[in-house]
C-alpha positions in Angstrom: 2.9 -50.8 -72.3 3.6 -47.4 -70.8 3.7 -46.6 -67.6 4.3 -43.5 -65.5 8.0 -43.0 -66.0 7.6 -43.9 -69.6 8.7 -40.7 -71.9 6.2 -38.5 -73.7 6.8 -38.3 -77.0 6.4 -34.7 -79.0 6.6 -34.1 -82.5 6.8 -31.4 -85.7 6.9 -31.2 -89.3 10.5 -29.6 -88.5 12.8 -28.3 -85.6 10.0 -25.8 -84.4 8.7 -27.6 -81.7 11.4 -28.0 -79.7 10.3 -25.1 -78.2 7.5 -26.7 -77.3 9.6 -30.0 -76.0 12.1 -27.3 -74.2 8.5 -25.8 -72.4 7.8 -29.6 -71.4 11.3 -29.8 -69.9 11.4 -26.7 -68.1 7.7 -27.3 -66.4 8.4 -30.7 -65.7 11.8 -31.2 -65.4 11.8 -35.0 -64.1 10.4 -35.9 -68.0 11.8 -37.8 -69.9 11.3 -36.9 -74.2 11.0 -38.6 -77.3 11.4 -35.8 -80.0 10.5 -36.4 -83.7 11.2 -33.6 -86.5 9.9 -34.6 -89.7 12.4 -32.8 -91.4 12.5 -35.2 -94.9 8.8 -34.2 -95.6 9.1 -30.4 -94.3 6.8 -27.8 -94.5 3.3 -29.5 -93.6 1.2 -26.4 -94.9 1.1 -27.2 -98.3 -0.4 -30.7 -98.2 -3.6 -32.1 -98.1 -5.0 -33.0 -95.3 -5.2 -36.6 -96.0 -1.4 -36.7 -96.4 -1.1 -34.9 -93.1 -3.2 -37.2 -91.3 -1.2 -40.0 -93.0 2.1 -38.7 -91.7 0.7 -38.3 -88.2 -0.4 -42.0 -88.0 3.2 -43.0 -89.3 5.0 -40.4 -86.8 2.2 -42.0 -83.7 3.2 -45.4 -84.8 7.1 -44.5 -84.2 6.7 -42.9 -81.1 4.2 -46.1 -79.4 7.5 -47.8 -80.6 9.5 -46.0 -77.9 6.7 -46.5 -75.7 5.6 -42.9 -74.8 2.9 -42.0 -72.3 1.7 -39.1 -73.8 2.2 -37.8 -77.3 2.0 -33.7 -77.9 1.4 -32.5 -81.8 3.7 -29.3 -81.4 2.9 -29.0 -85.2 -0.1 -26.5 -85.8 -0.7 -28.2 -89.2 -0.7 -31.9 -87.9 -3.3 -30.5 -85.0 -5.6 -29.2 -86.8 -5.9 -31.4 -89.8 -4.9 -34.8 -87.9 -5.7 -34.1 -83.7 -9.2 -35.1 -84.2 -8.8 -38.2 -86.5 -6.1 -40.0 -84.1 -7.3 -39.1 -80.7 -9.9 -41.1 -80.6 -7.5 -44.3 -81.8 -5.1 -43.8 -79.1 -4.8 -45.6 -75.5 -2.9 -42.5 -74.5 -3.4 -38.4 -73.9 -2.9 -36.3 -77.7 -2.5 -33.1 -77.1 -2.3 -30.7 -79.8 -0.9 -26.9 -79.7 -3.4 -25.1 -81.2 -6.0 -25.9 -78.1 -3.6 -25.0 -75.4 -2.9 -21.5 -78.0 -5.6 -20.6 -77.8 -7.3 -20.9 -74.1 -3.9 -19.1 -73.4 -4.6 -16.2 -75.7 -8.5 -16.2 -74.4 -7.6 -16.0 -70.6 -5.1 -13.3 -71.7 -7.3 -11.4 -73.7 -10.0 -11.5 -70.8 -7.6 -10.6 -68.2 -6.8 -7.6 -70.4 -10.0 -6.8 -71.0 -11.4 -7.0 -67.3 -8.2 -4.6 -67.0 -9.3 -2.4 -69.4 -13.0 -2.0 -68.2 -11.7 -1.2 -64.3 -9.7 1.2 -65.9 -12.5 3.3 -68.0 -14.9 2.4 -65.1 -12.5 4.2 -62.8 -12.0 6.9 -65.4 -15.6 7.2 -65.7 -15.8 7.4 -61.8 -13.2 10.2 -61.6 -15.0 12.3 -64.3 -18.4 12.3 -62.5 -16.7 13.3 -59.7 -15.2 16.2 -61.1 
């Protein structure tokens, strides 16, 4: 059973999400991580999704084995044909990329774009003036 100093595990079809496992170890550096690449069956994209699911459950299975805490998909294919059908079978957090993508790219585009609107509202402002 895991337990608070147990490792979270993180995987990908390939070597990409280490990046992801690297971003997990430089925001919380007292982690400990299980990292699986899925390098044999490299790239996900062009399979179905039933086969991607399938891999997922096989790759969850492995990493309950080393007792992980958490497990992160840093695979966008796995999350978003596989996220959905394995959360819900799980004792512990999934988290998938794709979700935590894009709220970033949201709050980033809103924070540009409440930027952008002070800046033609004071534009607008200095032209009246004028």
């Amino acid at each position: 059973m895991a337990d608070r100093n147990s490792p979270i595990g993180v995987f990908d079809s390939g070597v990409g999400g280490l990046t992801v496992a690297r971003e997990i170890m430089r925001q919380m550096p007292t982690e400990r991580i299980v990292y699986f690449g899925d390098t044999a069956r490299v790239p996900y994209g062009n399979k179905s999704g039933n086969t991607v699911i399938r891999f997922t459950r096989q790759i969850i299975r492995f990493l309950l084995t080393q007792d992980v805490k958490a497990i992160v998909i840093a695979c966008n294919t796995a999350t978003a044909y596989a996220l959905e059908a394995v959360e819900g079978e799980l004792d512990i957090p999934i988290i998938g990329v794709i979700h935590a993508g894009a709220r970033t790219a949201t709050q980033a585009t809103k924070m540009d774009r409440s930027a952008s609107s002070a800046r033609k509202e004071r534009s607008a402002a200095a032209s009246i003036q004028r």
